[in-house]
N, C-alpha and C positions, 0 to 999 in steps of 0.2 A: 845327182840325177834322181827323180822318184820312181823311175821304173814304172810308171803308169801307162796307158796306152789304150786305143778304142778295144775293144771283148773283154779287159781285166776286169775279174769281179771287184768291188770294192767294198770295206764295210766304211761308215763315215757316224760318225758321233758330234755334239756339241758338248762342247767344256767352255766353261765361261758365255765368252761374246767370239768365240770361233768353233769355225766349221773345222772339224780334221777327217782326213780321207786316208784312209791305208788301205793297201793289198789284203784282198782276204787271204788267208795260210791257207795253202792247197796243205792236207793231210795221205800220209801215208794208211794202207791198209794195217798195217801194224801199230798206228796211233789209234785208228779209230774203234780197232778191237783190246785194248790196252787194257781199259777196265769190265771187258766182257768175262764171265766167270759163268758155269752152268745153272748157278740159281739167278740168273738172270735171262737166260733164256724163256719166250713164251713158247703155250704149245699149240699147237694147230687146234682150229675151230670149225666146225662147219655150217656154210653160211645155207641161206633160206635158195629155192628154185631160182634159175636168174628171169628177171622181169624185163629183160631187153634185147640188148645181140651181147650179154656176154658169154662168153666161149671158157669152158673149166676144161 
């Protein structure tokens, strides 16, 4: 079975003369902060007055 279904995200690539379709990997919180380290952090900036409805 491919486990496929309508809402899966999917990534799809061509190789050769074919279409291939996979599941995108759902990531854990702890993957995606894996290679986070403190000099990788940015630091806060302060932007210009807002010019529209946004709300700080």
């Amino acid at each position: 079975m491919y486990n496929l279904r309508e809402g899966i995200a999917i990534n799809f690539s061509v190789e050769g003369n074919s279409i291939v379709i996979t599941p995108q990997k759902k990531y854990t919180l702890d993957e995606l902060l894996l290679g986070m380290t403190s000099d990788k952090f940015h630091p806060e900036f302060e932007t210009e007055n807002a010019v529209g409805s946004e709300h700080w």
